[in-house]
C-alpha positions as CSV (number, residue, x, y, z in Angstrom):
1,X,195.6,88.4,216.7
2,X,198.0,89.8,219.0
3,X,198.0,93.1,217.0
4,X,194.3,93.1,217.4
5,X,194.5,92.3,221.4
6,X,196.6,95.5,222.0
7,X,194.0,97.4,220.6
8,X,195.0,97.7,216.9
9,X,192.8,97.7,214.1
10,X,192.5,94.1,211.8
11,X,192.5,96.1,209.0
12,X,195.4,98.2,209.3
13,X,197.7,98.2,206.7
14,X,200.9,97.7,209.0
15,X,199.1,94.1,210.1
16,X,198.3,93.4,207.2
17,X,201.3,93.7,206.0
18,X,202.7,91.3,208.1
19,X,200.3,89.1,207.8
20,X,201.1,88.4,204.6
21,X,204.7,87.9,204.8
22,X,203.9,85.0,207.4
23,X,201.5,83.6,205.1
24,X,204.1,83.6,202.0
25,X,206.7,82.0,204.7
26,X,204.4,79.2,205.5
27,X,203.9,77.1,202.3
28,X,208.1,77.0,201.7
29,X,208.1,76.0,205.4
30,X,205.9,72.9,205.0
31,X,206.9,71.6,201.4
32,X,210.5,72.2,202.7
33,X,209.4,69.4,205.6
34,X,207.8,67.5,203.0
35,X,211.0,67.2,200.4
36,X,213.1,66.6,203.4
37,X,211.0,63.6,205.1
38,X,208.8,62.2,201.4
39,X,209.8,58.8,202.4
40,X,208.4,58.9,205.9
41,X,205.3,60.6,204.6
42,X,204.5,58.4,202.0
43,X,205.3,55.0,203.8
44,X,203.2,56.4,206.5
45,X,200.6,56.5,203.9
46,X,199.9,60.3,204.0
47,X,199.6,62.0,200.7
48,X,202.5,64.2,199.4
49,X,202.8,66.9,196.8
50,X,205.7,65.1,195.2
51,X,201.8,62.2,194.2
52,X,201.2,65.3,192.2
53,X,204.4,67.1,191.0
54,X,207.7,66.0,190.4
55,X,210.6,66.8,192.8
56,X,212.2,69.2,190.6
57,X,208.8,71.6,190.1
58,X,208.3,71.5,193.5
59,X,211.5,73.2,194.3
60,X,210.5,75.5,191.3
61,X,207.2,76.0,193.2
62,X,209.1,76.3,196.6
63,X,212.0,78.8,195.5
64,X,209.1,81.0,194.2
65,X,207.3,81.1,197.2
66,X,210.9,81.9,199.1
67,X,211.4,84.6,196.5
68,X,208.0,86.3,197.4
69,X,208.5,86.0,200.7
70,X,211.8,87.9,200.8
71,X,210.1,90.4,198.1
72,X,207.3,90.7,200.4
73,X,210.0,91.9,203.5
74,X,211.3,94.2,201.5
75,X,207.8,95.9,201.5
76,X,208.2,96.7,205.1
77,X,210.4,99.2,203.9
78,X,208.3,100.7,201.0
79,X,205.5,100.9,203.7
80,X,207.6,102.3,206.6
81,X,207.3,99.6,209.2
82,X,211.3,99.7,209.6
83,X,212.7,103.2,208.6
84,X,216.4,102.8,209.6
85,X,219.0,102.3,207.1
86,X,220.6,99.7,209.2
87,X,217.7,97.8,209.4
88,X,216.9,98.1,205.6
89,X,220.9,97.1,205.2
90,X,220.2,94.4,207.6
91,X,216.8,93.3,205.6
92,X,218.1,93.8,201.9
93,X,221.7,91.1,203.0
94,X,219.3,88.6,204.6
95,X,216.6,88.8,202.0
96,X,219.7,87.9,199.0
97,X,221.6,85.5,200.9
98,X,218.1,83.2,201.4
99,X,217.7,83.9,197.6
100,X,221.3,82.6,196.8
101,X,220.9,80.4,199.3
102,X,217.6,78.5,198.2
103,X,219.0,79.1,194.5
104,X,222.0,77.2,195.1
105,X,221.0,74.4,196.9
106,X,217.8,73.9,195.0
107,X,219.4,73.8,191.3
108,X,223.1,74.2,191.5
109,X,224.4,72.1,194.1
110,X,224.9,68.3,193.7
111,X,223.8,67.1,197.0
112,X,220.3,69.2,197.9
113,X,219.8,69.9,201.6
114,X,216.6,70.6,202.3
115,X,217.1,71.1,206.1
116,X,219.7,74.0,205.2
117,X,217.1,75.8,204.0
118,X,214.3,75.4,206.3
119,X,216.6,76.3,208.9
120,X,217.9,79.3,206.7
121,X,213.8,80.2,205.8
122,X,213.4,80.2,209.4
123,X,216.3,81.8,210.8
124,X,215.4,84.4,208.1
125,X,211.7,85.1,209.9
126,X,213.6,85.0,212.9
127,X,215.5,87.6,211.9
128,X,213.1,89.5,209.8
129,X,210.5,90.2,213.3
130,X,213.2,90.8,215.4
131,X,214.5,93.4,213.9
132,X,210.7,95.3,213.4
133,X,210.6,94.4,217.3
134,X,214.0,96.0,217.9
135,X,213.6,98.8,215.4
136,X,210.0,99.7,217.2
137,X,211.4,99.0,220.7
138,X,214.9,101.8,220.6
139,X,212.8,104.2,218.1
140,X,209.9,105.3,220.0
């Protein structure tokens, strides 16, 4: 929207682009709310995923979607969004430490802790559009 209010085209690729990688950052967001607060959801009486799935293939079904995501970042490269090589270093370490990261706490650790890595997830969008903002900002 914002894109389109400064005068850009809806269907340009750059948008679209980046359109995408906030919609592959939005369903790791939520179920990563969901696995950390099940119990208050379903005494609440709200339905859950974890009716449907079991915990286990939901962080199967959530480290996917994180996976995508920091695939899809790494797009902004191929495509030429950020052209920098520190910004591409930048990208490329914060895209594999949230891969680790969500690896590791999903099926290696003992204790899982969710809220690590929705904070990590959205640190790393954080991240991830400020450095397109800073790289457009000092390159122009």
């Amino acid at each position: 929207m914002g894109w389109s209010a400064a005068g850009g085209s809806p269907a340009d690729l750059h948008a679209i682009l980046l359109a995408f990688f906030l919609f592959l950052w939005q369903v790791p967001h939520f179920w990563l709310l969901m696995l950390q607060h099940d119990g208050e959801y379903k005494t609440a009486g709200l339905p859950v995923v974890t009716d449907v799935f079991s915990s286990h293939q939901v962080r199967a079904i959530t480290c996917s979607w994180l996976i995508a995501a920091s695939a899809a970042s790494l797009l902004l490269l191929q495509f030429r969004i950020l052209t920098t090589l520190p910004s591409a270093l930048l990208l490329l370490f914060l895209s594999v430490s949230l891969v680790l990261l969500t690896i590791n706490q999903f099926f290696i650790a003992k204790a899982k802790n969710f809220r690590l890595i929705f904070i990590a997830v959205n640190s790393y969008m954080l991240l991830v559009m400020a450095i397109v903002v800073i790289e457009k900002v000092f390159t122009i």
